[in-house]
C-alpha positions in Angstrom: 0.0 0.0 0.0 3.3 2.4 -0.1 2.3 3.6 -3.3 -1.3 3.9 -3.0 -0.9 5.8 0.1 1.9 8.1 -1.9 -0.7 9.3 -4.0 -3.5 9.6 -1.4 -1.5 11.8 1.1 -1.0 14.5 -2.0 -4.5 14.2 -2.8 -5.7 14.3 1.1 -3.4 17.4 1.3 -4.6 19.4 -1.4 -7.8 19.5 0.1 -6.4 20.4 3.6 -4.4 23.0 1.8 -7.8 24.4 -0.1 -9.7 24.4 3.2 -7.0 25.9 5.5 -7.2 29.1 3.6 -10.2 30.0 5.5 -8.2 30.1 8.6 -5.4 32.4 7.4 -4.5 33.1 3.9 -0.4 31.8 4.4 -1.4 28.4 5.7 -1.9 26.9 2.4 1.3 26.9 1.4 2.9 25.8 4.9 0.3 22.9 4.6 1.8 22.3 1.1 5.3 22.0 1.4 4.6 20.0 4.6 3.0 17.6 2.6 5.2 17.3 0.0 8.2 16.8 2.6 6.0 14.2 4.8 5.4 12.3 1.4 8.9 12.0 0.8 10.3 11.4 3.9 7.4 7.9 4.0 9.0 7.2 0.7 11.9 6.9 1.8 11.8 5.2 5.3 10.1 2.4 3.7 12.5 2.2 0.8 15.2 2.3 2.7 14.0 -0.4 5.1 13.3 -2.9 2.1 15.6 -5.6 0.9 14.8 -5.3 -2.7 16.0 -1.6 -2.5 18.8 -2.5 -0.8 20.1 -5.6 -3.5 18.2 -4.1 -6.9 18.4 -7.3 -8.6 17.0 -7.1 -12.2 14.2 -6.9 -13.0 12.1 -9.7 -15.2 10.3 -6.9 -17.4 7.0 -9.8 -17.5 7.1 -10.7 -14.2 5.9 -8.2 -11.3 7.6 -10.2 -8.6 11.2 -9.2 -9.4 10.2 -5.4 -9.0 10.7 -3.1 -5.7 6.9 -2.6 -5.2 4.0 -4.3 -6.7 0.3 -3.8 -5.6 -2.7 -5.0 -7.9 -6.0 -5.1 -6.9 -9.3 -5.7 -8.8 -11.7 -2.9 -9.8 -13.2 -3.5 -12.7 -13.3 -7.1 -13.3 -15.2 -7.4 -15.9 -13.6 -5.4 -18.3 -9.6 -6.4 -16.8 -9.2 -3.2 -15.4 -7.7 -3.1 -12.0 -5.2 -0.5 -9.9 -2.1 -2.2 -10.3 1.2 -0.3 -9.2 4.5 -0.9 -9.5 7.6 0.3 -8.8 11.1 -0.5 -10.7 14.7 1.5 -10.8 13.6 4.0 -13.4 10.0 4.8 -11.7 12.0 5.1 -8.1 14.4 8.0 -10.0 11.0 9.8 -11.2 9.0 9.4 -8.1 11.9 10.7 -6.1 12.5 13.4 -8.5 8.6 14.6 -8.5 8.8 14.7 -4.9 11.7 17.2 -4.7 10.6 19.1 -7.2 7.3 19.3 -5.2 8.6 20.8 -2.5 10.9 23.3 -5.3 7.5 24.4 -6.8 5.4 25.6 -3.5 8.9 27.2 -2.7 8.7 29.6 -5.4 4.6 29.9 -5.0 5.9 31.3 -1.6 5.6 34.9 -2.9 4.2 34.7 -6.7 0.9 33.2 -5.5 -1.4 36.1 -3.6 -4.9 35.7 -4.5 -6.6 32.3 -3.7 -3.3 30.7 -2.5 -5.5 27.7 -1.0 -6.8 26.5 -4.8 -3.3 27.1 -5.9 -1.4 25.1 -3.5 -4.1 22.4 -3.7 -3.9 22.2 -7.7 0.1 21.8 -7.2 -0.3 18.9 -4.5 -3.0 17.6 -7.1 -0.6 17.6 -10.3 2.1 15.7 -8.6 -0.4 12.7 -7.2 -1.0 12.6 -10.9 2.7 12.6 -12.1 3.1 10.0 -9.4 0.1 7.7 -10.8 1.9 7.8 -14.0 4.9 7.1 -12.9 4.0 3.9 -11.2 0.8 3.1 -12.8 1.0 -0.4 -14.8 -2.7 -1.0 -15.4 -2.6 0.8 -19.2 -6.5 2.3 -18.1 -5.2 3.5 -14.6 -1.9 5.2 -16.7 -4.7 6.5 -18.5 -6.7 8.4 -16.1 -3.7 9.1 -13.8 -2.1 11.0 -18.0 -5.6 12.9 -17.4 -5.8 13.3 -14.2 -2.3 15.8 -13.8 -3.3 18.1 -16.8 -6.7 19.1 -15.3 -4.9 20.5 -12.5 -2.1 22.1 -14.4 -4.5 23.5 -16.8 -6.2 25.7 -13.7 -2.6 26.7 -12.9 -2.0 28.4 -15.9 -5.3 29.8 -16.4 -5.7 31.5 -13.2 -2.3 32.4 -12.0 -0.8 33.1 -15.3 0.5 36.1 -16.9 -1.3 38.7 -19.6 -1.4 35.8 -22.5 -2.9 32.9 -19.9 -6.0 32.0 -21.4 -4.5 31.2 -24.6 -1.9 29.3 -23.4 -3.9 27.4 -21.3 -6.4 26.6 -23.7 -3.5 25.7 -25.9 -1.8 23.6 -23.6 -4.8 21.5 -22.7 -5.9 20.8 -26.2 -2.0 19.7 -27.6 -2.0 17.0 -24.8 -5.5 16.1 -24.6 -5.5 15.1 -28.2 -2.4 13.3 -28.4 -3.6 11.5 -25.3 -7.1 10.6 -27.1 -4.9 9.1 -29.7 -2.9 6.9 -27.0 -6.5 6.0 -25.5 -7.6 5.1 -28.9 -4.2 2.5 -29.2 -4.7 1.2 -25.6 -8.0 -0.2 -26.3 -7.2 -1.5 -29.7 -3.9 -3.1 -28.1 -6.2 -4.4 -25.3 -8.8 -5.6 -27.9 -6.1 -7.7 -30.3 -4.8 -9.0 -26.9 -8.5 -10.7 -26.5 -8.7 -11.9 -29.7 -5.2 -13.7 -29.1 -6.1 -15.3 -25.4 -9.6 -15.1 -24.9 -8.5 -12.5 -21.8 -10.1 -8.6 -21.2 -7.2 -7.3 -19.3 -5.2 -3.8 -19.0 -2.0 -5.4 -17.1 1.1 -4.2 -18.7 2.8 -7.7 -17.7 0.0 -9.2 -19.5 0.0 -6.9 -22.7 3.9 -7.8 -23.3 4.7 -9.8 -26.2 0.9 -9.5 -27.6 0.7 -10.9 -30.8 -0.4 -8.9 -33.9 0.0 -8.5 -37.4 3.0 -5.8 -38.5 0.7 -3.4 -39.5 -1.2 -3.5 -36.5 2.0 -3.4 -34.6 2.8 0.0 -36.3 -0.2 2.0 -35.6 -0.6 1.1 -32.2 3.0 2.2 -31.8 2.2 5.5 -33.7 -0.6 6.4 -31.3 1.7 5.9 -28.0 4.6 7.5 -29.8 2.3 10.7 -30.5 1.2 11.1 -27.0 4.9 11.1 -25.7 6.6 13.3 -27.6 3.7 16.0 -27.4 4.4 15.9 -23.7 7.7 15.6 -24.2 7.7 17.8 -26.6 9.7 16.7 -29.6 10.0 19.6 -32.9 7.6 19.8 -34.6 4.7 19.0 -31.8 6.7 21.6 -29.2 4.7 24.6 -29.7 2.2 24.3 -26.9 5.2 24.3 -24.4 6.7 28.3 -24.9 3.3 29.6 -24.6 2.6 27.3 -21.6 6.3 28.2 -19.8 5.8 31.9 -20.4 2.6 32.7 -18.9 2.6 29.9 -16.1 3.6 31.4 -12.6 7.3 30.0 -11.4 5.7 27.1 -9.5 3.9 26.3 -12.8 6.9 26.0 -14.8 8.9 24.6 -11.8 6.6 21.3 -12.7 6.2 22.1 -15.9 9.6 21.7 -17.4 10.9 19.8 -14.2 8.4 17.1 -14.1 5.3 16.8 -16.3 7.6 16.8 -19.5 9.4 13.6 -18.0 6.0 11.5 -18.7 6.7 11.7 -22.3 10.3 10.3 -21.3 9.2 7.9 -19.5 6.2 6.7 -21.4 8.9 6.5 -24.4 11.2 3.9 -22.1 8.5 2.3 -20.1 5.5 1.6 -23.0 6.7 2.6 -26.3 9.0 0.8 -27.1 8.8 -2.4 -24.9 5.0 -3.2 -25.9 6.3 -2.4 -29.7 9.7 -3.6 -29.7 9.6 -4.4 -33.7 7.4 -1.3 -34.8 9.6 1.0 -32.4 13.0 -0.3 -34.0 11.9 0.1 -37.5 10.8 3.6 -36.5 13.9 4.6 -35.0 15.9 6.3 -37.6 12.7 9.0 -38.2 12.8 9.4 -33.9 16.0 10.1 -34.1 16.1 12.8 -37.4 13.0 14.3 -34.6 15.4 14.1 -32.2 18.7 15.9 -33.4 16.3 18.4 -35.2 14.7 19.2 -31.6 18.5 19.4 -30.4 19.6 21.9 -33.0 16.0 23.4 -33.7 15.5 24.1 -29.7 18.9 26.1 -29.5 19.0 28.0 -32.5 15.3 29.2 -32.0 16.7 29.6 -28.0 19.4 32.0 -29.1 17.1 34.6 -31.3 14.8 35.1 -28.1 14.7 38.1 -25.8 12.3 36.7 -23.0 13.9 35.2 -20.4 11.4 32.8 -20.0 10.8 32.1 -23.5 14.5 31.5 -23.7 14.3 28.5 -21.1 11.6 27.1 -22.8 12.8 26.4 -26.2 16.5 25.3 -24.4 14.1 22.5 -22.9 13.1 21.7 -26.1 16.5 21.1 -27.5 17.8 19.3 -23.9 14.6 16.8 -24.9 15.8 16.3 -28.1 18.5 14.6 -26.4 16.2 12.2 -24.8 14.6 11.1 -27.9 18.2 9.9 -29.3 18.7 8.2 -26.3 16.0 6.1 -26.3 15.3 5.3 -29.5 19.4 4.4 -30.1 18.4 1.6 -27.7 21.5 0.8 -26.3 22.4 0.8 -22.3 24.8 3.6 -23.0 22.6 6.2 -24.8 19.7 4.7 -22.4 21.5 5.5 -19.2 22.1 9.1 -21.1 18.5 9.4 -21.8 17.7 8.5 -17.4 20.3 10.9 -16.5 19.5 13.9 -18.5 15.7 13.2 -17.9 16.9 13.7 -13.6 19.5 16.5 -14.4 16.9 18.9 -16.1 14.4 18.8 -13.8 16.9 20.3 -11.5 18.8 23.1 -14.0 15.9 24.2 -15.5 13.7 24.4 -12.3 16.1 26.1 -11.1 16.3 28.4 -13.8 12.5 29.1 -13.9 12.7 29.9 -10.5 15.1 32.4 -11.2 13.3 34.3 -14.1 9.9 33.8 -12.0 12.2 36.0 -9.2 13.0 38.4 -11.5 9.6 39.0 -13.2 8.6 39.6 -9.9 10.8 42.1 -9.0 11.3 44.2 -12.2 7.8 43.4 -13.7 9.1 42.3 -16.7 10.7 39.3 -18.6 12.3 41.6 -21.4 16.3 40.4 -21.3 16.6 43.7 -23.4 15.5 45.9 -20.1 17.8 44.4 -18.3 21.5 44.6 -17.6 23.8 45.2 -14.6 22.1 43.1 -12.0 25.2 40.9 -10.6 26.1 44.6 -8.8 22.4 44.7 -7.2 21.8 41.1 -6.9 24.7 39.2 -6.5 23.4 35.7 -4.7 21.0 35.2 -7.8 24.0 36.1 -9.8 26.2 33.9 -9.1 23.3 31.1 -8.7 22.0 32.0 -12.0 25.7 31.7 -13.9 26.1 28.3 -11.7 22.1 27.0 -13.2 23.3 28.9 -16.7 26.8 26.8 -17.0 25.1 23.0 -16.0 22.1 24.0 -18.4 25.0 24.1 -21.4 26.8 21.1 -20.5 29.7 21.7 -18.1 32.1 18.8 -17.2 31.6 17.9 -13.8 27.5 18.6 -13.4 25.2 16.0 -14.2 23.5 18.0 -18.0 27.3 16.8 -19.8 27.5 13.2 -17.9 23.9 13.0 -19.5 24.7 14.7 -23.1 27.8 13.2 -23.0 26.1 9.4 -22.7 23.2 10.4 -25.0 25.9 11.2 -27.5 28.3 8.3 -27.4 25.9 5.5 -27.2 24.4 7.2 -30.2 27.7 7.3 -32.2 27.4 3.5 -31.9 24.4 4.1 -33.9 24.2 6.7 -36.7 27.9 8.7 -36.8 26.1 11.6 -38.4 23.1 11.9 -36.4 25.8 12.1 -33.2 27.6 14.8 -35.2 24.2 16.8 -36.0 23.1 16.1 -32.3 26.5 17.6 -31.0 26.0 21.1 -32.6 23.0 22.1 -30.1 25.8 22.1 -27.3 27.8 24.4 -29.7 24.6 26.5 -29.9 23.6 25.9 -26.1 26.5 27.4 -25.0 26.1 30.8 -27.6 22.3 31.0 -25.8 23.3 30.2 -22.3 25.6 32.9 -22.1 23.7 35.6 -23.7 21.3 35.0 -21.2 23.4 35.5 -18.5 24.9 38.5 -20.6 22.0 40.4 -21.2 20.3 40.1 -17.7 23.7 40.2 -15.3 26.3 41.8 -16.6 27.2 44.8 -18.3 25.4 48.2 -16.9 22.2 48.7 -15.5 19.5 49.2 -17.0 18.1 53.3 -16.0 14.6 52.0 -15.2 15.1 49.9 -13.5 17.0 51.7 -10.6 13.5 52.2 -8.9 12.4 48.8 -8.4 14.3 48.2 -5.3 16.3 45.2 -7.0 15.9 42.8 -3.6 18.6 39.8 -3.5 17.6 36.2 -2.9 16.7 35.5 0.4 17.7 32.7 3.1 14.3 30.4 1.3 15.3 30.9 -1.9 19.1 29.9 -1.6 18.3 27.1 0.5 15.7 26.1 -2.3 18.6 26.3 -4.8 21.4 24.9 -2.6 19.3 21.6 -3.2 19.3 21.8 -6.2 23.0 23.2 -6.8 24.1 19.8 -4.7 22.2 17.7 -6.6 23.7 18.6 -9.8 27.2 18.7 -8.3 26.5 15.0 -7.2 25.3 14.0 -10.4 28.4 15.3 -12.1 30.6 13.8 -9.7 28.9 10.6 -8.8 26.6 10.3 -11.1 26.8 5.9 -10.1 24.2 5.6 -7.9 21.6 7.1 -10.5 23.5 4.6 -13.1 23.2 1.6 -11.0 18.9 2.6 -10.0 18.7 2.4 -14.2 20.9 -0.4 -14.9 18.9 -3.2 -13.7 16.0 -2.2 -15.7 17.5 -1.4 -18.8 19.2 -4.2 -19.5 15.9 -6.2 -18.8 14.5 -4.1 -21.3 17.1 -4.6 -24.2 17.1 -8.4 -23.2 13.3 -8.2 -24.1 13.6 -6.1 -27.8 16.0 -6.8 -30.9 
């Protein structure tokens, strides 16, 4: 019941949060990151106190029994469906990462949020019990709901807390990812429906829908239909535009989970149903993921370098860091694989981190405009020097855990496709040219004149501890990036074992 009681406590404490703003208007958020700390801390006593955890033994992809956590019990019969959960190396590295990032996001809603802040804080606690369903949902119909269940929330999130633009990019949000997730409904019931006509069997079970036999054709569709879903959410060029709009006029706890979490489903759907429940189909499709892929990488950075909102900036640099993804997992081989993990847990952190920091400036100077600012190292020199440390990991520098990830991505895909490495490896030329504009157009040089009346405020003792997390984690990935390595290892290799 770990898991199901993961879930329940986020979705018991967003309705605390909601109803503790009637007693006083700064409790939500208290109650929020509470939560979020409370869930990870039971996470984490009970992981820590299991065997499994402690050997990570591989894990038979078909059978449950050789995961961390399994729970399955019936709930629809009739039809198969039941709420089945389980938990593996890969899942462990998201859940642990959503949970972090949890308690990231209500730190920068601290300030941003100032009109209904119990709704707010209870959306937030509501997104991640949906990230988490995904994450360790493996009844295909529960994944389902659980995919549909985290955009409702986020979808509030933009459209009531957002900036000027909101109601568009809401609007647009939800409808890019509700109709690429009608398209993976549309595949799971087909899958579910050639699975009966193969055994005799209704059922949703991952374990179950492995290795279903169906005609090549069939096979390719189906395959199509997941694929589309993912790389929406992930979002892969050309299906990214949804995901500027959405990071610009999101508040900073909004894109915290945003780009930090919720793009991460696409990942791991890629990893976890993609590929494994079309192993044939996905390999025959791999060369046109991966031309997607190095187009994202080098399409993401250029566009990244021509933009003048800070926000706007990060977004598109997302959509070239998830570029890097897609070559991972679709050159299908442990080394680009363990890339693809690694750079899925290192972005979440630098590019929270950096939303953070542009949400902390649009809140001081009123404006995301790189071109009205200038000069703020003097003023602000904590969230200088944070920002060039976030800036620097975001374009790949040895010893943080974006190059150990890049750098992985890259050489298992050189065992691949040469070219496509070479094409690939051009966005971190680019990455760097748009990472340190960034940080030249908003730090250095000289202030900007209108800005000398805004009383330019430094980070304070929350937000550095906020991105002292996050700076450790990234120095530990870099350095040690093993144990993240061994969590994955396990599982991929079951999963390669399992495709040609």
């Amino acid at each position: 019941m770990v898991m199901v009681n993961l879930i329940l406590i986020l979705l018991v404490g967003g309705v605390l949060a909601l109803l503790s703003e009637r007693i006083n208007e700064n409790m939500p958020r208290k109650i929020a990151l509470g939560i979020v700390v409370i869930d990870l801390l039971y996470f984490l006593n009970h992981l820590l106190a299991m065997p499994e955890f402690n050997q990570l033994q591989t894990p038979l992809v078909a059978d449950p029994s050789t995961w961390i956590m399994h729970f399955k019990a019936d709930w629809i019969p009739a039809f198969g469906i039941s709420i089945e959960l389980a938990l593996d190396g890969i899942s462990l590295l998201m859940v642990l990462l959503t949970l972090v990032l949890g308690a990231v996001a209500v730190s920068a809603s601290w300030t941003d949020v100032i009109v209904r802040r119990g709704f707010f804080e209870a959306n937030l606690l509501w997104t991640l019990a949906g990230v988490l369903g995904v994450f360790m949902a493996l009844d295909l119909f529960l994944f389902f709901l659980f995919w549909e269940v985290m955009l409702i929330p986020m979808y509030f999130m933009i459209a009531i807390w957002g900036h000027e633009n909101r109601g568009y990019a809401a609007m647009k949000f939800f409808i890019f990812t509700q109709a690429s997730g009608l398209l993976m409904l549309v595949s799971i019931l087909a899958l579910v429906a050639v699975n009966h006509s193969a055994t005799g069997q209704w059922t949703f079970s991952y374990f179950a829908l492995l290795n279903t036999p169906m005609a090549e054709a069939t096979s390719h569709w189906l395959m199509l239909g997941f694929f589309f879903a993912f790389v929406v959410k992930l979002p892969v060029f050309p299906f990214h535009t949804w995901l500027p709009d959405a990071h610009t006029q999101a508040p900073t706890a909004g894109s915290v989970i945003l780009a930090g979490i919720l793009l991460k489903t696409g990942a791991y759907g890629l990893i976890r149903y993609a590929v494994p429940l079309f192993p044939d189909a996905a390999m025959e499709f791999s060369y046109v993921a991966m031309a997607l892929g190095a187009a994202g990488v080098v399409y993401g950075a250029v566009v990244a370098f021509a933009q003048t909102d800070f926000k706007r900036l990060i977004a598109y640099s997302s959509v070239s860091h998830m570029g890097f993804v897609l070559l991972g997992v679709y050159a299908w081989n442990e080394l680009a694989l363990q890339g693809a993990v690694m750079q899925m847990v290192a972005h979440g952190f630098s590019t929270a981190a950096l939303f953070m920091i542009a949400g902390s400036l649009q809140e001081r100077l009123h404006t995301r405009d790189m071109r009205e600012m200038g000069g703020l190292w003097h003023f602000m020199p904590r969230m200088g020097a944070v920002a060039m440390f976030f800036v620097v990991a975001s374009l790949g520098l040895p010893g943080l855990g974006n190059f150990v990830a890049e750098f992985l991505v890259l050489l298992g895909l050189f065992k691949v496709d040469p070219w496509m490495a070479v094409i690939a490896a051009l966005g971190l030329i680019t990455g760097a040219a748009y990472s340190l504009l960034l940080m030249q157009r908003s730090f250095q040089g000289d202030l900007n004149p209108k800005l000398a009346d805004h009383g330019l405020v430094d980070f304070g003792g929350r937000e550095m501890l906020t991105m002292a997390v996050m700076m450790v984690a990234l120095v530990g990935l870099g350095i040690y990036p093993q144990p993240v390595l061994d969590f994955a290892e396990p599982v991929l290799q079951s999963l390669l074992e399992t495709t040609p």
